[in-house]
Backbone as JSON Lines, residues from 0, in Angstrom:
{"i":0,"aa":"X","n":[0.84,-1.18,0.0],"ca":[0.0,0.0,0.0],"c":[0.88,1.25,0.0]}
{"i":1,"aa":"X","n":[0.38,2.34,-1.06],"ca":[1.22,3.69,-1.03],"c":[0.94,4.0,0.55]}
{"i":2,"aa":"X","n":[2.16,4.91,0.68],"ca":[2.38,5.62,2.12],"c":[1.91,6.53,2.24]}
{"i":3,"aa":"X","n":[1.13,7.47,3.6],"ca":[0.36,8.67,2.74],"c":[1.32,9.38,3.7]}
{"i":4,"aa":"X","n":[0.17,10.64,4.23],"ca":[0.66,11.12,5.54],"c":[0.09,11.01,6.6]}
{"i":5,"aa":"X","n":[-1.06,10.46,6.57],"ca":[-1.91,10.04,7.65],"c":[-1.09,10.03,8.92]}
{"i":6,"aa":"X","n":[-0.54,8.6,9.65],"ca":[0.08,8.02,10.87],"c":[1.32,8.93,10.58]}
{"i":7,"aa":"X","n":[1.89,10.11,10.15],"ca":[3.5,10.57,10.84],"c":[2.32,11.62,11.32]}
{"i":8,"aa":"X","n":[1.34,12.77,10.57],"ca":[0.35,13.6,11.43],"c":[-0.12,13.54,12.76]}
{"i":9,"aa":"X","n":[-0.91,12.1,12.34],"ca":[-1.15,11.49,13.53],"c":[-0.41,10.96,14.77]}
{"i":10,"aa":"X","n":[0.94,10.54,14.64],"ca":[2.03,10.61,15.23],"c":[2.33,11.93,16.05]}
{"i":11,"aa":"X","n":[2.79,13.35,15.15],"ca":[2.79,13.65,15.73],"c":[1.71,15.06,16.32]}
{"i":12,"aa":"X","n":[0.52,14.23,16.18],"ca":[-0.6,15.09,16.94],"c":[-0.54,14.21,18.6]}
{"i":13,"aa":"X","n":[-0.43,13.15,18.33],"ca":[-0.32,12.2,19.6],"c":[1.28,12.87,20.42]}
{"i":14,"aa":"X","n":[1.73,13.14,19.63],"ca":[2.75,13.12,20.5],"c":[2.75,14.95,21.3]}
{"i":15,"aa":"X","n":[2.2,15.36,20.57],"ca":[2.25,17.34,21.07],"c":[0.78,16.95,22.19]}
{"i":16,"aa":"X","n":[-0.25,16.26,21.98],"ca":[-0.95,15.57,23.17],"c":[-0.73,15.37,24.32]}
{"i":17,"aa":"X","n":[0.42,14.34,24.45],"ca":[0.67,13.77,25.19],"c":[1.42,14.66,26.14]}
{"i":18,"aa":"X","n":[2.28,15.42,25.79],"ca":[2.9,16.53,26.08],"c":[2.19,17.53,27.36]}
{"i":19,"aa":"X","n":[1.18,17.7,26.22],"ca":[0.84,18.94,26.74],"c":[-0.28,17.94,28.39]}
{"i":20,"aa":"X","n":[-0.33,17.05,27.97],"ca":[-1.31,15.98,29.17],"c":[0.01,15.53,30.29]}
{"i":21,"aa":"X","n":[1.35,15.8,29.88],"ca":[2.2,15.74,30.87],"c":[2.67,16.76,31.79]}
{"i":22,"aa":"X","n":[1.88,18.03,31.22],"ca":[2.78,19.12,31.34],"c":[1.81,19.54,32.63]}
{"i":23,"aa":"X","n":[0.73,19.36,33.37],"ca":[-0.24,19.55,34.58],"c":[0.61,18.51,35.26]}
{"i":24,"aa":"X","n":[0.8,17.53,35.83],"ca":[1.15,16.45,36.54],"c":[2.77,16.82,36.99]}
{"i":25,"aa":"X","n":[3.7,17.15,35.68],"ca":[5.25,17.83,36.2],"c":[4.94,19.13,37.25]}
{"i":26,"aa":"X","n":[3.98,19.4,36.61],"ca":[3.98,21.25,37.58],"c":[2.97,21.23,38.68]}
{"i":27,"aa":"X","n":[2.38,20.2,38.71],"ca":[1.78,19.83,40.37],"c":[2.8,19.57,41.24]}
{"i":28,"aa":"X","n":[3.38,18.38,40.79],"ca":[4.67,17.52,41.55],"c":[5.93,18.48,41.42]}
{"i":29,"aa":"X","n":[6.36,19.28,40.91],"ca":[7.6,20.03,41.13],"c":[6.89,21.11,41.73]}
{"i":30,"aa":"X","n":[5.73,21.83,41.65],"ca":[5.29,22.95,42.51],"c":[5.31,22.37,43.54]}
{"i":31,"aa":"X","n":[5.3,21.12,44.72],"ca":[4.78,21.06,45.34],"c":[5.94,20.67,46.53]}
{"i":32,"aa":"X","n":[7.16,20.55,45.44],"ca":[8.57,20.59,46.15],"c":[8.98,21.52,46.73]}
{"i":33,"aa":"X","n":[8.9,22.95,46.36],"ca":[9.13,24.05,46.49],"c":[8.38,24.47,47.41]}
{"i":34,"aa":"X","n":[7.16,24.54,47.82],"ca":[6.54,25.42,48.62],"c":[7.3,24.74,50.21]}
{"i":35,"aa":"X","n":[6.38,25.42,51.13],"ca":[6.94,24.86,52.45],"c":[6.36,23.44,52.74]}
{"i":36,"aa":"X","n":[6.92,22.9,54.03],"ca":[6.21,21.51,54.45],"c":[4.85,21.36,54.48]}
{"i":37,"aa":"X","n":[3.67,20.79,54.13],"ca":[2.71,21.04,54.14],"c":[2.13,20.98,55.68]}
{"i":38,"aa":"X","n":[1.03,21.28,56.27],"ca":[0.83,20.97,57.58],"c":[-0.45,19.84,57.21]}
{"i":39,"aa":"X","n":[-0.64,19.05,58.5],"ca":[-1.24,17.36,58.48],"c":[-2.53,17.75,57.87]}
{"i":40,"aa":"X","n":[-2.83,18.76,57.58],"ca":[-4.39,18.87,57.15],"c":[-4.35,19.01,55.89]}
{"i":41,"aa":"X","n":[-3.48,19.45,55.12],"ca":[-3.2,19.68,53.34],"c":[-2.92,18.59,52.84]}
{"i":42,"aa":"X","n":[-2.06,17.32,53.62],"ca":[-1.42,16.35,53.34],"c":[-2.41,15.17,52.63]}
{"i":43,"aa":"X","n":[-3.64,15.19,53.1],"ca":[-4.73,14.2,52.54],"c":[-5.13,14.87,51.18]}
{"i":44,"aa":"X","n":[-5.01,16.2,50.92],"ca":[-5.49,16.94,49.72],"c":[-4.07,16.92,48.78]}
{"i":45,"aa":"X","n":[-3.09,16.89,49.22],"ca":[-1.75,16.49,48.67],"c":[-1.69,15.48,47.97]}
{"i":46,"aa":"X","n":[-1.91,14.28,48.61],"ca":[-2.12,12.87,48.31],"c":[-3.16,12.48,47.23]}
{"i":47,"aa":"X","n":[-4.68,13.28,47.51],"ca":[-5.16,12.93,46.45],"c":[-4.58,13.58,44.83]}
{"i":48,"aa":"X","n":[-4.37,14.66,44.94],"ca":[-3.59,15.14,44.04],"c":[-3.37,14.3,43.03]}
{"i":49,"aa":"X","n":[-2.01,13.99,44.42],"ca":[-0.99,13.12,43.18],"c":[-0.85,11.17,43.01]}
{"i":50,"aa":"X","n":[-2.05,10.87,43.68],"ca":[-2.74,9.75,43.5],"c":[-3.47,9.6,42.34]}
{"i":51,"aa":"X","n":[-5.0,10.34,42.55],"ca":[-6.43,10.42,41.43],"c":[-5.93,11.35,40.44]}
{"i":52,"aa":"X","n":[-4.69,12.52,40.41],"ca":[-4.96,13.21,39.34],"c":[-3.74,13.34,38.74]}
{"i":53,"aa":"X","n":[-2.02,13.33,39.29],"ca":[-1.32,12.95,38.82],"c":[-1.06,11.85,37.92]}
{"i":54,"aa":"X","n":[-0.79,10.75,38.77],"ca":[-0.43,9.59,38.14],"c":[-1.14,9.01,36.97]}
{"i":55,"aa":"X","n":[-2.73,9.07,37.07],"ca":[-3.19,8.66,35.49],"c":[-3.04,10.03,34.51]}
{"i":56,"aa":"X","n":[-2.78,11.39,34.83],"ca":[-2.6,11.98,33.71],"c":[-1.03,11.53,33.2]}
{"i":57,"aa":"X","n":[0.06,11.16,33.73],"ca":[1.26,11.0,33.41],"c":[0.94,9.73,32.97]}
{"i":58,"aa":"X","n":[0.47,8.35,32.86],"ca":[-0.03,7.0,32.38],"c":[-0.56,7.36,30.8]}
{"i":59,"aa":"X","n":[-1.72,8.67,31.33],"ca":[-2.18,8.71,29.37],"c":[-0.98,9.41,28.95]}
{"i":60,"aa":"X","n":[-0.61,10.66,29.33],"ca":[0.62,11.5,28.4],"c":[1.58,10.44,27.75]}
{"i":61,"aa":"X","n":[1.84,9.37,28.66],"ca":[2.73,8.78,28.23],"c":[2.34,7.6,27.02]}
{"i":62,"aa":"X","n":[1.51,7.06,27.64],"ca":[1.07,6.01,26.42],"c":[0.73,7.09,25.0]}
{"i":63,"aa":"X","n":[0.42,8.32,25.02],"ca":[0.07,9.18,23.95],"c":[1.02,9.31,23.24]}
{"i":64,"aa":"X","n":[2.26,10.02,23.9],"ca":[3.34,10.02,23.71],"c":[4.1,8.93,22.93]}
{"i":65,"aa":"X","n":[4.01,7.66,23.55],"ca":[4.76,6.15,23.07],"c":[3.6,5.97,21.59]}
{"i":66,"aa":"X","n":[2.97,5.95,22.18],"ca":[1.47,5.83,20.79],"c":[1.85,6.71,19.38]}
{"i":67,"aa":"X","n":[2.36,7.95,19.95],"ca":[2.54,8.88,18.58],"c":[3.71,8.58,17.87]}
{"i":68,"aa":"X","n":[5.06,7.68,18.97],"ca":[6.52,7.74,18.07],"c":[5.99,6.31,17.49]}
{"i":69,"aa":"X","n":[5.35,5.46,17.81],"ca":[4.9,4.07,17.27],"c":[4.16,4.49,15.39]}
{"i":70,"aa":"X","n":[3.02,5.74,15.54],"ca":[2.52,5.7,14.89],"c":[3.43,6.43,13.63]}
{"i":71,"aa":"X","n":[3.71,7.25,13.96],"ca":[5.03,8.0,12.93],"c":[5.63,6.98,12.4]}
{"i":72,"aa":"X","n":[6.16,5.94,12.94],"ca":[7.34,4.81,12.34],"c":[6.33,3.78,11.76]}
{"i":73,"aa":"X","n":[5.2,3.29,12.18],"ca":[4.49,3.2,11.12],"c":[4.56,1.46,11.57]}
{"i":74,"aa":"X","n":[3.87,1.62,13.12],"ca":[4.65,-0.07,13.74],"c":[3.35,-0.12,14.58]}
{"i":75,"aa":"X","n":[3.15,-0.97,14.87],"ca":[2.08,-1.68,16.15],"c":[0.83,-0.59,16.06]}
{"i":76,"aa":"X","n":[-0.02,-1.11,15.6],"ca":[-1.36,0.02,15.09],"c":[-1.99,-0.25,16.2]}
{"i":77,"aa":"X","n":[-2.3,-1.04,16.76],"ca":[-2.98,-1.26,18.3],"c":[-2.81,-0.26,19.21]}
{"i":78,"aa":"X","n":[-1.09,-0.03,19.29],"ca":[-0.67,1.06,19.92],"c":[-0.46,2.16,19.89]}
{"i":79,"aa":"X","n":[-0.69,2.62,18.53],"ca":[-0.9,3.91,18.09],"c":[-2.29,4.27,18.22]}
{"i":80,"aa":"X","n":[-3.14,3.16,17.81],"ca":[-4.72,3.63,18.07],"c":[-4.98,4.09,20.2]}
{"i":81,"aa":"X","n":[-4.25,3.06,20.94],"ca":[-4.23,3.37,21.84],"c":[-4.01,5.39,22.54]}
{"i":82,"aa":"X","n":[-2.68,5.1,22.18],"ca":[-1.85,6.46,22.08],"c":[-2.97,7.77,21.8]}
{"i":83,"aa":"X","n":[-3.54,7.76,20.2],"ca":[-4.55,8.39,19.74],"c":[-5.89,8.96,21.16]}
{"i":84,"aa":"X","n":[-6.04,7.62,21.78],"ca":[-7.14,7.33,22.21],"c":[-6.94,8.33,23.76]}
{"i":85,"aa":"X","n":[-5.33,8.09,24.3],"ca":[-5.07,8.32,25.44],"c":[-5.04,10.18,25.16]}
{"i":86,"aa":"X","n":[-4.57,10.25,23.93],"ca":[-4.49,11.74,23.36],"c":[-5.5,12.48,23.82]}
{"i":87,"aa":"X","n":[-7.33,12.17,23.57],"ca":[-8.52,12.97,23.8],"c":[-8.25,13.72,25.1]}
{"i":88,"aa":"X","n":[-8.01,13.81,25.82],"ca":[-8.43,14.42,27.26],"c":[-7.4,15.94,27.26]}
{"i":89,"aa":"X","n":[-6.0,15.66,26.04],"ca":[-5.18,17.08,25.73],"c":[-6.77,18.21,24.77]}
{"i":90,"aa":"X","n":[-7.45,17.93,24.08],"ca":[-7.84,18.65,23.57],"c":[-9.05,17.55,22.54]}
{"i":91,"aa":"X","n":[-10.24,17.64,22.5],"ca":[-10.69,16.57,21.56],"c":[-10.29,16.84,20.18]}
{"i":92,"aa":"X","n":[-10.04,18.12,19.49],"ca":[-9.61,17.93,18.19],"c":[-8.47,17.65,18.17]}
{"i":93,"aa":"X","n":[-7.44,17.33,18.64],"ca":[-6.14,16.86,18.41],"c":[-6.64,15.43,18.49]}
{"i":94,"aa":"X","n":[-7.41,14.83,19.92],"ca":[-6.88,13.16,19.76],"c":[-8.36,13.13,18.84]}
{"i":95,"aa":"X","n":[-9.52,13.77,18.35],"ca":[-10.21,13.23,17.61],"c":[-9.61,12.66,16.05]}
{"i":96,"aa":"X","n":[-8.69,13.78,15.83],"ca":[-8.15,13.7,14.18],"c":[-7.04,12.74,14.41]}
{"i":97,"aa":"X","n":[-6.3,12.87,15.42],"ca":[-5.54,11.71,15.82],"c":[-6.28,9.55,14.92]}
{"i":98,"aa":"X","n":[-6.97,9.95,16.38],"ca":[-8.15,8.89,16.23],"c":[-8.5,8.56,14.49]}
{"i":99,"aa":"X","n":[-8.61,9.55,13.73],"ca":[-9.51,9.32,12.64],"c":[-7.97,9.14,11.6]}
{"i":100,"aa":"X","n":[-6.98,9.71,11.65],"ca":[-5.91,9.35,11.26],"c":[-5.34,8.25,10.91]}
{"i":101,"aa":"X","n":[-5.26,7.18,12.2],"ca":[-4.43,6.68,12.62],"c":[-5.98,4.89,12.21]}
{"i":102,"aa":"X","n":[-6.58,5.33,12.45],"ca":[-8.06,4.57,11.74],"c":[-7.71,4.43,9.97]}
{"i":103,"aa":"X","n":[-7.82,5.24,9.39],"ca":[-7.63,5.67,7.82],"c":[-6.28,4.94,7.9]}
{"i":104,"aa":"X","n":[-5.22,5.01,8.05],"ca":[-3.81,4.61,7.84],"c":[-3.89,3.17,8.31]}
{"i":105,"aa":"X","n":[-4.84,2.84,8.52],"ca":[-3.98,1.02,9.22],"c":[-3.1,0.45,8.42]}
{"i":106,"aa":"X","n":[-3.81,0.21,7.02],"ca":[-3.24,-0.04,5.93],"c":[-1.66,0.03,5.96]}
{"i":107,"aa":"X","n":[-1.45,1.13,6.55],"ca":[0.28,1.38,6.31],"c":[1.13,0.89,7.38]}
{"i":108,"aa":"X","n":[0.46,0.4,8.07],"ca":[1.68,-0.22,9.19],"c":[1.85,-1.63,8.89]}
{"i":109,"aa":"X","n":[2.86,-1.93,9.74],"ca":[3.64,-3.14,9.48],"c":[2.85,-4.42,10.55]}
{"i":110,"aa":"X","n":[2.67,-5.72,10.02],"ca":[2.15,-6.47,10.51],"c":[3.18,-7.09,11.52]}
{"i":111,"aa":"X","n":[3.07,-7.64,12.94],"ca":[3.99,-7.93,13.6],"c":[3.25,-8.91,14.93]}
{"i":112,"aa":"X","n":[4.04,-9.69,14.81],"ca":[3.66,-10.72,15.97],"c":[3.03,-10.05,17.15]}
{"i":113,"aa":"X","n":[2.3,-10.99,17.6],"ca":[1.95,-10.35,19.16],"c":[3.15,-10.66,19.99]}
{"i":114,"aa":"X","n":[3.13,-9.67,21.3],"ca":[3.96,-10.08,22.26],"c":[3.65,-11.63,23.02]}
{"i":115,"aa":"X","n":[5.02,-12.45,23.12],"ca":[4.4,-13.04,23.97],"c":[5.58,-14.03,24.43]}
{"i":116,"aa":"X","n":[5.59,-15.16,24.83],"ca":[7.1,-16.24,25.25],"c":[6.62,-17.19,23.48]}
{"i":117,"aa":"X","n":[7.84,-17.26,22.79],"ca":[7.81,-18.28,22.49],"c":[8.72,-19.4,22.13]}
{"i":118,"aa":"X","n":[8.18,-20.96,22.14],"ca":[9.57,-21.67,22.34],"c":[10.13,-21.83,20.6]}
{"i":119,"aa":"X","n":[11.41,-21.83,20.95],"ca":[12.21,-21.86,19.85],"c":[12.71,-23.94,19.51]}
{"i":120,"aa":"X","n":[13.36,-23.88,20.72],"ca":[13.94,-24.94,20.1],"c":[13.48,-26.01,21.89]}
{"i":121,"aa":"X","n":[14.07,-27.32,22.49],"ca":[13.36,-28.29,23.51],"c":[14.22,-27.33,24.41]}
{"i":122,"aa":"X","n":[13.69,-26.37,25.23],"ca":[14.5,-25.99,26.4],"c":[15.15,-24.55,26.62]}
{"i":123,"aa":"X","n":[14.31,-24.04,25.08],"ca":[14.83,-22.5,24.99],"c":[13.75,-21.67,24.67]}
{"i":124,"aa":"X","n":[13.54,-20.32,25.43],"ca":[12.45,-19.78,24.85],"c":[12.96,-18.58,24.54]}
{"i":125,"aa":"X","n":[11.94,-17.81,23.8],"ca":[12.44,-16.56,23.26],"c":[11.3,-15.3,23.82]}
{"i":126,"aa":"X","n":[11.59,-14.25,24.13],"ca":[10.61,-13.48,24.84],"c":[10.56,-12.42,23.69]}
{"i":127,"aa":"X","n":[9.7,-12.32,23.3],"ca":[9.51,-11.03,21.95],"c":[8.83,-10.31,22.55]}
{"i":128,"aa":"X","n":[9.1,-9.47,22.61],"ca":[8.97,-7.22,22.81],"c":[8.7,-6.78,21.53]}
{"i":129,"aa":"X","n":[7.22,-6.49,21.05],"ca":[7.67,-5.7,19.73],"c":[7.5,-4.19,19.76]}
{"i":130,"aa":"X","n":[7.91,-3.95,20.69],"ca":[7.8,-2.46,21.42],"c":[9.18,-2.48,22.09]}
{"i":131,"aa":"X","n":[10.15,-3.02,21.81],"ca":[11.54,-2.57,21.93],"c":[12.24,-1.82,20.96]}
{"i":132,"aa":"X","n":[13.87,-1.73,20.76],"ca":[13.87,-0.86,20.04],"c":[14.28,-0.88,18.63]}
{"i":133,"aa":"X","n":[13.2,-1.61,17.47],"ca":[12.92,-1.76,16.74],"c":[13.05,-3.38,16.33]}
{"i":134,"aa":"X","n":[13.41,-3.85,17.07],"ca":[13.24,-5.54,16.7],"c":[13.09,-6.68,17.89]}
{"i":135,"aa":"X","n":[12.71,-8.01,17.81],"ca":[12.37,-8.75,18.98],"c":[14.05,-8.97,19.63]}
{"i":136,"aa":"X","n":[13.36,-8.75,21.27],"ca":[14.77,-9.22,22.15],"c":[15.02,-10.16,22.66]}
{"i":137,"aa":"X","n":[15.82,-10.71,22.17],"ca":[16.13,-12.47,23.09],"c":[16.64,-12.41,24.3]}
{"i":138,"aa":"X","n":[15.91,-12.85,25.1],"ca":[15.76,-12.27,26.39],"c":[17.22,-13.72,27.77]}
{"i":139,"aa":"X","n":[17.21,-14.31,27.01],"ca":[18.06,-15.55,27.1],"c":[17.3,-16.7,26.96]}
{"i":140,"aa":"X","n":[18.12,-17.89,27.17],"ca":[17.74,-19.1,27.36],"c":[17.1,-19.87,28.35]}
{"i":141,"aa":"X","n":[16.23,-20.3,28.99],"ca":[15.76,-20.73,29.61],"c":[15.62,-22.57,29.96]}
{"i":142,"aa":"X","n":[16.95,-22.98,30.22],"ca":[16.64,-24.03,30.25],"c":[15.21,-24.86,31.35]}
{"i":143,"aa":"X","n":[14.55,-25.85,31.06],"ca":[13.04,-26.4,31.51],"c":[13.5,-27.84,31.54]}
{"i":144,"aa":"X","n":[13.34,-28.28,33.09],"ca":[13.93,-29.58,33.41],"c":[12.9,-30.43,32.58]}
{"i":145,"aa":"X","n":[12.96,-31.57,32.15],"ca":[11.97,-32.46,32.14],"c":[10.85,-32.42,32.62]}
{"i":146,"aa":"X","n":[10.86,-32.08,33.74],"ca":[8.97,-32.62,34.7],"c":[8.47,-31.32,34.16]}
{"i":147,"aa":"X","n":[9.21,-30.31,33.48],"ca":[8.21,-29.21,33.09],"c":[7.81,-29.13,31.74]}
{"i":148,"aa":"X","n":[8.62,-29.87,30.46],"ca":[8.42,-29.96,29.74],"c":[7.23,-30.37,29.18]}
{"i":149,"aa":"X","n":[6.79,-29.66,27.6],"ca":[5.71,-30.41,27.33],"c":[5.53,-31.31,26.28]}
C-alpha cells in the first residue's frame, strides 16, 4: 500500500498531546517541592492530588506520547490507536483527528507478531517485545527440566 501522511500527522498530533497531558502532573509535583512543608491537614489533599490526578494523567501522556513515536514509524497500530485514544483528554480535536488518522492509515503499518514467550527450540524460549527498540529481544535461554516440559 502507497504511504500517505496520515500516521507521521497522527504521530505527531499524539505526541504534542501527550505533552501537553504531561505538562499539569510535572507542575503539580515540582510545585509542590518548592513550597513549604505542608501541615497534616493539606497532606490528605496532597495525596489525592498526586494519587487520582497525577499519576493517570502521566499513564495517558505517556502512552500518547509512546502511541505517537509508534505511529510516525508506522509499527504496532494497536498502539498507536491506543496512544490516539489516550491523546482525547489534551484537547478533543487533536486526539479526535488523531483517532480518525491513525483509523484511515492502518493499511500502512507493518504487521507484527503479538507479544508473547515463544519456544524456539526443547528448552529454549524466546521473549519477543515488539515495542523494543525496533526488533524482537532475546531475552536468554531458559533451560526447563523435564517434569516441566511439554
Amino acid at each position: 500500500m502507497e504511504k500517505t501522511w496520515k500516521p507521521k500527522v497522527a504521530g505527531a498530533l499524539c505526541i504534542i498531546a501527550g505533552s501537553l497531558i504531561l505538562v499539569i502532573p510535572i507542575a503539580v509535583i515540582g510545585n509542590s517541592g518548592v513550597q513549604t512543608p505542608a501541615p497534616p491537614d493539606d497532606i490528605g489533599a496532597a495525596l489525592f492530588m498526586v494519587i487520582f490526578v497525577c499519576i493517570p494523567l502521566i499513564m495517558l501522556g505517556t502512552v500518547a506520547v509512546v502511541g505517537g513515536i509508534y505511529a510516525s514509524r508506522r509499527q504496532i497500530w494497536a498502539l498507536a490507536l491506543a496512544g490516539s485514544i489516550c491523546a482525547l483528554p489534551a484537547g478533543l480535536i487533536l486526539g479526535i483527528l488523531a483517532i480518525v488518522f491513525i483509523v484511515r492509515g492502518k493499511g500502512e503499518f507493518k504487521a507484527e507478531a503479538p507479544a508473547g514467550v515463544y519456544r524456539l527450540n526443547r528448552g529454549e524460549l524466546l521473549l519477543y517485545l515488539p515495542f523494543s527498540l525496533g526488533s524482537s529481544v532475546h531475552i536468554g535461554s531458559i533451560l526447563v527440566g523435564p517434569e516441566l516440559q511439554s
